[in-house]
N, C-alpha and C positions, 0 to 999 in steps of 0.2 A: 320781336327778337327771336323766339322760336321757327315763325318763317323763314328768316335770315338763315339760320344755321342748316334748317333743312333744304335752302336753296343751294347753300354752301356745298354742302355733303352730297347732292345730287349731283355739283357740278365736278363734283372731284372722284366721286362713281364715272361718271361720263368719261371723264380724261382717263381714266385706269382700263375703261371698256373699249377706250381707241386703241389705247398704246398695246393691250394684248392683243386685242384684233389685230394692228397691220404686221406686229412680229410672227403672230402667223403664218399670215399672207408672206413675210420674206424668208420663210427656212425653203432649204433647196430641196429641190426633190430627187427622188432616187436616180435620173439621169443623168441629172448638172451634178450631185454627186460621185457618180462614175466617174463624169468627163474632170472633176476635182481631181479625186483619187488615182487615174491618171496619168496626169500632168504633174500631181506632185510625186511620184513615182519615177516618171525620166527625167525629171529636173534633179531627183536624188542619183539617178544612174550619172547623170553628165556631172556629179560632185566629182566621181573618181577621177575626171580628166583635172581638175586642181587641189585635190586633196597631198597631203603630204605622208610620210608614213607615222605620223603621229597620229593623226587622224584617219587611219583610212581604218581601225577596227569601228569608229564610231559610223562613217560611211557605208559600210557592208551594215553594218545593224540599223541604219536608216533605213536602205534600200530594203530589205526585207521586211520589215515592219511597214511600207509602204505598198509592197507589193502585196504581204497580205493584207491589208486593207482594203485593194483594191481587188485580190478574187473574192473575199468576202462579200463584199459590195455586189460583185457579178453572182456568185450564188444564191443570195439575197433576192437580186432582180430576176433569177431564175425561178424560183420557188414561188415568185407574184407572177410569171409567165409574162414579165417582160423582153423583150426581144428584137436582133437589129433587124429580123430579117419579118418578110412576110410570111402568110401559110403556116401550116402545121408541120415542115419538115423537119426532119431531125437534124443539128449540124454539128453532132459529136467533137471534130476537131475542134473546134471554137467555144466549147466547155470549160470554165476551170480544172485544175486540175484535180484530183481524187487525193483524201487523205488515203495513206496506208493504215 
């Protein structure tokens, strides 16, 4: 009986060491992030072309809250020295922008 249960409870160890393991393996990484961040960014700009003026304060506070999300995201991937281009050159215009 005591076999039994310690079979049991290994196999149920086992299933919990899969299930975290492959969730792992599925969170996005910092670029399929960006390319996230985005898409859902102009998908919120192209709201304005059906929005109504009932909705368009909630529109404008989407789109900003998406856009920073996504220079966040790019400062982020700055600071790990990710990058689209090759080389060490500097490509200032294509920076986030600077808080004041």
């Amino acid at each position: 009986m005591k076999g039994n249960i310690l079979q049991q409870l290994a196999e149920v160890k086992d299933y919990f060491v899969e299930l975290f393991s492959s969730r792992e393996q599925k969170l996005p990484g910092l670029i399929e992030m960006i390319d996230n961040a985005q898409l859902a960014w102009k998908m919120a700009v192209d709201q304005l072309n059906y929005c109504d003026k009932d909705m368009l304060d909630y529109v404008i506070f989407d789109i900003h809250a998406k856009e920073r999300r996504f220079m966040t995201l790019l400062m982020q991937a700055r600071k790990q020295g990710v990058a689209a281009w090759s080389g060490g050159e500097s490509h200032e215009k294509f920076s986030p922008r600077k808080e004041a």
